[in-house]
Backbone as JSON, one array per atom type, in Angstrom:
{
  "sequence": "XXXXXXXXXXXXXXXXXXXXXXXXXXXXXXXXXXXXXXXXXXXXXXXXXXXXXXXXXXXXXXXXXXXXXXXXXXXXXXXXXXXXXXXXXXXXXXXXXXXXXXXXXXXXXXXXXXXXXXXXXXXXXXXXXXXXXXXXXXXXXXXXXXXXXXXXXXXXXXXXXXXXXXX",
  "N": [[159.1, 43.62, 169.56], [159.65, 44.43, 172.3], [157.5, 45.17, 175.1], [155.54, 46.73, 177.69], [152.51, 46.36, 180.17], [149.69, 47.51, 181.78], [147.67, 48.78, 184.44], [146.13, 51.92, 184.53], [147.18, 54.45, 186.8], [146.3, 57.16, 188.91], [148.07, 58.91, 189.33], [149.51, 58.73, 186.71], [148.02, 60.41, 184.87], [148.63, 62.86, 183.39], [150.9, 62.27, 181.69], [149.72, 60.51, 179.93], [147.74, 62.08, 178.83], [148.95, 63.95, 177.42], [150.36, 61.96, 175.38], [148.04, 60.67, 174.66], [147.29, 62.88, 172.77], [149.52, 63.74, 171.39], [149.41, 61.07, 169.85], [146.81, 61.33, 168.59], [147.87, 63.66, 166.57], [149.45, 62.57, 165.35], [147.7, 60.86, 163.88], [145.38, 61.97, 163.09], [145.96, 64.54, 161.96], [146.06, 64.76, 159.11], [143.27, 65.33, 158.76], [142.41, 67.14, 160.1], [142.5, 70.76, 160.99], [145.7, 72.59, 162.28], [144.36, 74.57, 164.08], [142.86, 72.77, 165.93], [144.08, 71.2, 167.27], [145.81, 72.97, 168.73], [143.8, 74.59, 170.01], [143.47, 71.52, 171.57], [145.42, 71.33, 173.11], [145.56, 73.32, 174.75], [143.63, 72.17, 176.26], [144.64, 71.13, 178.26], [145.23, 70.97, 180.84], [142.19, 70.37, 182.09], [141.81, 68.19, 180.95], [143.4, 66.19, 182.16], [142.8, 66.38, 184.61], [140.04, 65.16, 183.87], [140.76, 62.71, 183.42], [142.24, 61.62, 186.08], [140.26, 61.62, 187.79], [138.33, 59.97, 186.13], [139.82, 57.35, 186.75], [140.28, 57.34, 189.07], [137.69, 56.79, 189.96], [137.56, 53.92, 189.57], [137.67, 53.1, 186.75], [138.5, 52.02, 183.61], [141.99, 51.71, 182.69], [144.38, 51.07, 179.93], [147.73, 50.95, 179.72], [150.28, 50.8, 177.63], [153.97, 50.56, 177.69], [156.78, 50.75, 175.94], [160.18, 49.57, 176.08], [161.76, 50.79, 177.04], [160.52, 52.34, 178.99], [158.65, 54.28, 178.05], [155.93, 55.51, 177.42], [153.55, 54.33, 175.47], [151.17, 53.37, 174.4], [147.66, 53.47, 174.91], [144.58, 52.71, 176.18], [140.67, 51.77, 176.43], [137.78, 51.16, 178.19], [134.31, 50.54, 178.45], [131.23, 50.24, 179.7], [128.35, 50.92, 177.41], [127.27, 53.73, 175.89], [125.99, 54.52, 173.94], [122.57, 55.0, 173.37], [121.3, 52.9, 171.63], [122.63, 50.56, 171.77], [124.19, 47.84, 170.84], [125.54, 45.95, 172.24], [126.96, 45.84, 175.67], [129.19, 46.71, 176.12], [131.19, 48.94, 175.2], [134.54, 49.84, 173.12], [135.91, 52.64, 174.17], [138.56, 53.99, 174.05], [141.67, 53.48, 171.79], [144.72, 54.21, 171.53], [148.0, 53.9, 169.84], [151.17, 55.36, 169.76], [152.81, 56.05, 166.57], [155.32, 55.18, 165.88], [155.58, 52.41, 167.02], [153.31, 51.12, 165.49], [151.97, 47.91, 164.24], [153.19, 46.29, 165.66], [151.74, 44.5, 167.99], [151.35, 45.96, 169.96], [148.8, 47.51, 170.11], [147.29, 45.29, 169.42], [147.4, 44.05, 172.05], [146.5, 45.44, 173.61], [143.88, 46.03, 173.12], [142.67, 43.16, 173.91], [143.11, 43.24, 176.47], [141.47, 45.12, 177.49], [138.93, 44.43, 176.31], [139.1, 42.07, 176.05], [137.37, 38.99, 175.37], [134.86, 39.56, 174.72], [131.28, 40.82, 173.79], [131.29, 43.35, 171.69], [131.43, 46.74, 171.18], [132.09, 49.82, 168.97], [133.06, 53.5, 168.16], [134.61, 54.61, 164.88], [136.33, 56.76, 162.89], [135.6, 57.66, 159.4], [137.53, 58.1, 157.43], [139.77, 56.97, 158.56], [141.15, 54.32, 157.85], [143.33, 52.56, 158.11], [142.97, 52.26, 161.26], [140.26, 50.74, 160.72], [140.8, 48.31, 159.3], [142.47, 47.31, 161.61], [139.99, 46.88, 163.05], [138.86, 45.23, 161.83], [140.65, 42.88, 161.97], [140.2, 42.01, 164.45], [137.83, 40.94, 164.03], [135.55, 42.9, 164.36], [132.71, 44.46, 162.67], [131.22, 47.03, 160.29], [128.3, 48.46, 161.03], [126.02, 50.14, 159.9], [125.3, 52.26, 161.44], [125.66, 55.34, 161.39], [127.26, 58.52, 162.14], [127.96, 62.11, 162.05], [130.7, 63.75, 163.81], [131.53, 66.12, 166.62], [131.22, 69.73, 166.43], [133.42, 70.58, 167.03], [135.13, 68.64, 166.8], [135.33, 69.37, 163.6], [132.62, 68.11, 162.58], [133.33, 65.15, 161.71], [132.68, 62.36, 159.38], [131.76, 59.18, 161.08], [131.88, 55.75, 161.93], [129.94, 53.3, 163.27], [131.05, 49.96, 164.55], [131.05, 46.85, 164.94], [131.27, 43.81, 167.07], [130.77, 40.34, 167.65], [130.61, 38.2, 170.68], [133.67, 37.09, 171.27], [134.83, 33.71, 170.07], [132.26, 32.88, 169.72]],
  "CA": [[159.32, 44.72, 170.47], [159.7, 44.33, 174.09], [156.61, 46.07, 176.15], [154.38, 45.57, 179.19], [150.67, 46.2, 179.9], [149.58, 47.81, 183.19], [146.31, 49.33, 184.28], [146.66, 53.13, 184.72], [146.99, 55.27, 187.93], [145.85, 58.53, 188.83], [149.81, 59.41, 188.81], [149.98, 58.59, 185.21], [146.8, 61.48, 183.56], [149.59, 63.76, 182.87], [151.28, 61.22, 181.06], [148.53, 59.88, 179.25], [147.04, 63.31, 177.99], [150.38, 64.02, 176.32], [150.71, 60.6, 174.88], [147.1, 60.55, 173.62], [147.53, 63.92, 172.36], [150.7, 63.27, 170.33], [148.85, 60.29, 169.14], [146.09, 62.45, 167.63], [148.29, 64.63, 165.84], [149.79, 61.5, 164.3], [146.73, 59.49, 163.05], [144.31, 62.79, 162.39], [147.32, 65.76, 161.44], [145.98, 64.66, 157.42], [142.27, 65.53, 158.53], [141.82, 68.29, 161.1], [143.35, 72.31, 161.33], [146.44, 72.89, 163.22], [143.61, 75.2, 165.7], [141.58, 71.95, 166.64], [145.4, 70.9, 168.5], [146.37, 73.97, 169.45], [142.69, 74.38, 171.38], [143.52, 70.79, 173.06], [146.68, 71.92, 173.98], [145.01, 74.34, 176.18], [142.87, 71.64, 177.5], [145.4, 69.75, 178.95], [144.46, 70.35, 182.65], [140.78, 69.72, 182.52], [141.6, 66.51, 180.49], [144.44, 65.66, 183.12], [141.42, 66.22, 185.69], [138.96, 64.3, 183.97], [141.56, 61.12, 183.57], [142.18, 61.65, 187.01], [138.68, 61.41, 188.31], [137.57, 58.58, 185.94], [140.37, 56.49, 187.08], [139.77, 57.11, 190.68], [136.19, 55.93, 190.32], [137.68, 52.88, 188.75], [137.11, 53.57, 184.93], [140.12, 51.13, 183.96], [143.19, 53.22, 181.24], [145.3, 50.3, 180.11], [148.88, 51.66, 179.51], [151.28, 49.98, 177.04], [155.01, 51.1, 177.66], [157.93, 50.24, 175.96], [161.35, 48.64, 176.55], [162.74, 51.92, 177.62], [159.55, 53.1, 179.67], [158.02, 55.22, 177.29], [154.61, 55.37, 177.2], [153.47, 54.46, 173.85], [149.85, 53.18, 174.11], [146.27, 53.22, 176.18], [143.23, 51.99, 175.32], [139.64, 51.94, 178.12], [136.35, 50.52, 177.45], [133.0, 50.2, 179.76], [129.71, 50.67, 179.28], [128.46, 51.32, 175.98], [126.76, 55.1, 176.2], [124.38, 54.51, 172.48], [121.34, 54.76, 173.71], [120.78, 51.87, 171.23], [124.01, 50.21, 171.82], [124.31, 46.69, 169.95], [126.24, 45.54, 173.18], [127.45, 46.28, 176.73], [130.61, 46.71, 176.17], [131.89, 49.99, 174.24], [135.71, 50.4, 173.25], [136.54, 54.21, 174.18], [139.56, 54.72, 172.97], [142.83, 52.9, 171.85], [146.01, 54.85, 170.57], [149.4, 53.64, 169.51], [152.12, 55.99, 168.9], [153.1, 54.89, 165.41], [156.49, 54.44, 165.93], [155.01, 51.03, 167.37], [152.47, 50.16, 164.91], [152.34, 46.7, 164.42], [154.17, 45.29, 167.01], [151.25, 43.84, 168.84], [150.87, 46.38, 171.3], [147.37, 47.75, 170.04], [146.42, 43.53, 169.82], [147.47, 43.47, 173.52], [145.65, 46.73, 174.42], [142.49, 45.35, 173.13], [142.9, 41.98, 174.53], [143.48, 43.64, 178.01], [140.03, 45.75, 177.51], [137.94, 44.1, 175.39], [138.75, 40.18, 175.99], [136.37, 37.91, 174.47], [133.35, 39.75, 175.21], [130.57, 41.3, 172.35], [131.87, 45.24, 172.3], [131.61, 47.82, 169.71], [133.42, 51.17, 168.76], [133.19, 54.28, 166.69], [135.82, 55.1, 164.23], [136.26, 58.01, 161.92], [135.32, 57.06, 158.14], [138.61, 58.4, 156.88], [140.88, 55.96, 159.39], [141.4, 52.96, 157.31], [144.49, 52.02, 159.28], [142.57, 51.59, 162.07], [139.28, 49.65, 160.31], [141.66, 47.55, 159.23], [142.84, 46.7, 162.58], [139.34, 46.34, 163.84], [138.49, 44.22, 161.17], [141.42, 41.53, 161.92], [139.27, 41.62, 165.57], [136.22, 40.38, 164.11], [134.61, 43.98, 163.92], [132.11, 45.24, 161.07], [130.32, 48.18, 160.83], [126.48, 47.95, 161.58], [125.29, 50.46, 159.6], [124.99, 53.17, 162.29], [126.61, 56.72, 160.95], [127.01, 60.17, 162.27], [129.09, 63.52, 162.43], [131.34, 64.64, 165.13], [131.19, 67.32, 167.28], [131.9, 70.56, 165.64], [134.98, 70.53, 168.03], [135.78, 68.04, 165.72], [134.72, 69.61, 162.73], [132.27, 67.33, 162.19], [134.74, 64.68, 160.41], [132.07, 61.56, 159.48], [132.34, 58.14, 161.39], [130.6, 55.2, 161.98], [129.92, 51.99, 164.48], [131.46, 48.71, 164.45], [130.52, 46.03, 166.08], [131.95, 42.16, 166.87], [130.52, 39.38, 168.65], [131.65, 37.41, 171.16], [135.04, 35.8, 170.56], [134.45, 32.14, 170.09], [130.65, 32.39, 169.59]],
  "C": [[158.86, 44.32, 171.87], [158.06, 45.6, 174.93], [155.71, 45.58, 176.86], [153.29, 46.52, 179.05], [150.35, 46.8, 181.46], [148.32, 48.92, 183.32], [147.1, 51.17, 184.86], [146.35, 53.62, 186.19], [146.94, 56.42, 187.85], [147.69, 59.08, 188.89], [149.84, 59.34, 187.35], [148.93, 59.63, 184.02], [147.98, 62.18, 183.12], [149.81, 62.9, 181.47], [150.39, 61.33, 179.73], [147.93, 61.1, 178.7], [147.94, 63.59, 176.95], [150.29, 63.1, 175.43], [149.37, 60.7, 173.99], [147.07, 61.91, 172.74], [148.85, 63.92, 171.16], [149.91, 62.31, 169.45], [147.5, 60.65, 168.0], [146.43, 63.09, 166.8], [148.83, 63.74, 164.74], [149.01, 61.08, 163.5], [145.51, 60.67, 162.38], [145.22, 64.16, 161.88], [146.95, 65.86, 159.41], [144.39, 65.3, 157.84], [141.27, 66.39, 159.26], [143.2, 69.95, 161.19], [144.38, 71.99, 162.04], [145.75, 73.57, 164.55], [143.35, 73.61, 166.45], [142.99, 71.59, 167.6], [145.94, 71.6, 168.84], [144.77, 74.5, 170.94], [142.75, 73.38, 172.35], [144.77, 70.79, 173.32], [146.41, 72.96, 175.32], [143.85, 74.12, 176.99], [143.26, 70.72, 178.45], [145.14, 69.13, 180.19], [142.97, 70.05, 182.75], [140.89, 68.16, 182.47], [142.33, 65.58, 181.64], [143.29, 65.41, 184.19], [140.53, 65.37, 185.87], [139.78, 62.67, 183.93], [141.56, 60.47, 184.67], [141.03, 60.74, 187.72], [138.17, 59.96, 187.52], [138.71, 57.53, 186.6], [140.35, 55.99, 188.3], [138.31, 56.45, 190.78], [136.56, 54.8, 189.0], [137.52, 52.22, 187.38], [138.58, 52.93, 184.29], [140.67, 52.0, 182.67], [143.69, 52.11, 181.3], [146.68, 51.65, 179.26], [149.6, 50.34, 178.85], [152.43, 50.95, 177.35], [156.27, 50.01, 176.78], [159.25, 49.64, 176.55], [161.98, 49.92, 177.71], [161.71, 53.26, 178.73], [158.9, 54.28, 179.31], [156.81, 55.3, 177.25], [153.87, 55.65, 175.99], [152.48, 53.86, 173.26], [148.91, 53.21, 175.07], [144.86, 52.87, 175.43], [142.21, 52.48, 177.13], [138.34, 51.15, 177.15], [135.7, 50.73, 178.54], [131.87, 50.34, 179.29], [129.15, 51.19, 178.69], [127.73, 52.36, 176.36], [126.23, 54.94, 174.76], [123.38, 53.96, 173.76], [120.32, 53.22, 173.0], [121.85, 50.87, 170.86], [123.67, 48.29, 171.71], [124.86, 45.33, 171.09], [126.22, 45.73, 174.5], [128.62, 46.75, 176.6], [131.37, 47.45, 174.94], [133.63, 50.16, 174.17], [135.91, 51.92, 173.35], [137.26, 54.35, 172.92], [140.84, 53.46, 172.62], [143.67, 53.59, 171.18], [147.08, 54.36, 170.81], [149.53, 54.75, 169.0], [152.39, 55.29, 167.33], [154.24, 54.11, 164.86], [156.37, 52.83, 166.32], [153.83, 50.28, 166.56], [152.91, 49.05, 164.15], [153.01, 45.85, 164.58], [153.66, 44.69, 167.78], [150.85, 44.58, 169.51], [149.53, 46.83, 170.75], [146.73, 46.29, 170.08], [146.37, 43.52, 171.15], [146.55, 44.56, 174.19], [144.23, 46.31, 174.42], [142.13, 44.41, 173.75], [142.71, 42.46, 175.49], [142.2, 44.34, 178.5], [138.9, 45.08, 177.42], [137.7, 42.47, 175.98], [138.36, 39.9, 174.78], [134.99, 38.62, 174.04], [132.64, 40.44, 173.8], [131.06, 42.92, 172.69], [131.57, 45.87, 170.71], [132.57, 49.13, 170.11], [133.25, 52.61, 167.83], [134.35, 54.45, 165.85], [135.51, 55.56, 163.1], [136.62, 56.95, 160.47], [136.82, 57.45, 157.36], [139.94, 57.85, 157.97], [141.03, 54.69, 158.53], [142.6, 52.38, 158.24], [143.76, 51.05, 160.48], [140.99, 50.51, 161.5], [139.34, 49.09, 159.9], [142.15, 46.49, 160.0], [141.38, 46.07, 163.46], [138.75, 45.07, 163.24], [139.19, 42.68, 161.39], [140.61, 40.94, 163.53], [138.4, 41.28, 165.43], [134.96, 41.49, 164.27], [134.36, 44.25, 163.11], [131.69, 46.25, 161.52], [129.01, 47.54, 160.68], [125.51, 48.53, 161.04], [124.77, 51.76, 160.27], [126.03, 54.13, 162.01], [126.1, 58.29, 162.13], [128.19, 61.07, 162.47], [129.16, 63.98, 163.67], [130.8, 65.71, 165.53], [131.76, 68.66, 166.95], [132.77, 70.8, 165.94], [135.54, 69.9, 166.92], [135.62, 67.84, 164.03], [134.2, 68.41, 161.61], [131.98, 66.1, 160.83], [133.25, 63.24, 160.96], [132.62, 60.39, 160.28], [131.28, 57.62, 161.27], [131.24, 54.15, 163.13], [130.43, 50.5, 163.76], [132.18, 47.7, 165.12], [131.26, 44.46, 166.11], [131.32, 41.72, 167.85], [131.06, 38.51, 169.52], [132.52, 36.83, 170.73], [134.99, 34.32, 170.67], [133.3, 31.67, 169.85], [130.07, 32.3, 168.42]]
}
């Protein structure tokens, strides 16, 4: 599959709220209410706001698009926020639509974030798909658990971590 790679602009939160938002409904639609996406449906503009704002203070969004200019992945990373963080270097977020899973573009999203460098991640204990994918990256878990935010009716996850690439 044909697609390119491009850091995000404050033109593109719209975008990108939708897109990760669809992508949510895809990969968690087996393990959360129809409310919990009908409440972030009606957070669209704050989130549009806060995209906004982190991107302007240089908070990097990579954007995967398709052949046909679709926008059909993003990923971010920066500065790990655990207070006892294993690393520097936290993955946020990464979502593929799934019409595109495994085609590379989540490899290239990471790649484009992450590099080489030591990083970790949370991901929900009922994702195999994706701890799957972090696993072909050289991520384990670490042993570090806890429950969401009752927003997200606190659905278990955990941490997992990889070391430098090549080290």
């Amino acid at each position: 599959m044909d697609f390119t790679l491009r850091p995000a602009t404050v033109g593109d939160a719209a975008e990108m709220v939708a897109m990760h938002l669809r992508s949510w409904r895809e990969s968690y639609g087996h393990l959360l209410p129809p409310e919990f996406f009908e409440l972030q449906e009606t957070k669209q503009t704050d989130r549009i706001e806060r995209y906004r704002s982190a991107i302007a203070n240089h908070h990097t969004r990579m954007l995967a698009h398709d052949a046909a200019g679709e926008l059909v992945g993003i990923a971010a990373s920066g500065p790990g926020r655990d207070y006892d963080r294993p690393c520097e270097l936290e993955l946020f977020m990464i979502y593929t639509l799934q019409r595109v899973h495994g085609r590379g573009i989540g490899q290239a999203l990471v790649d484009s974030v992450a590099g080489a460098e030591a990083a970790y991640l949370w991901v929900l204990d009922d994702n195999p798909r994706a701890q799957a994918f972090y696993r072909r990256n050289g991520f384990v878990p670490d042993g570090k658990r806890q429950l969401c935010s009752p927003e997200w009716h606190q659905l278990p996850e955990h941490r997992m971590v990889r070391p430098a690439v090549g080290h």
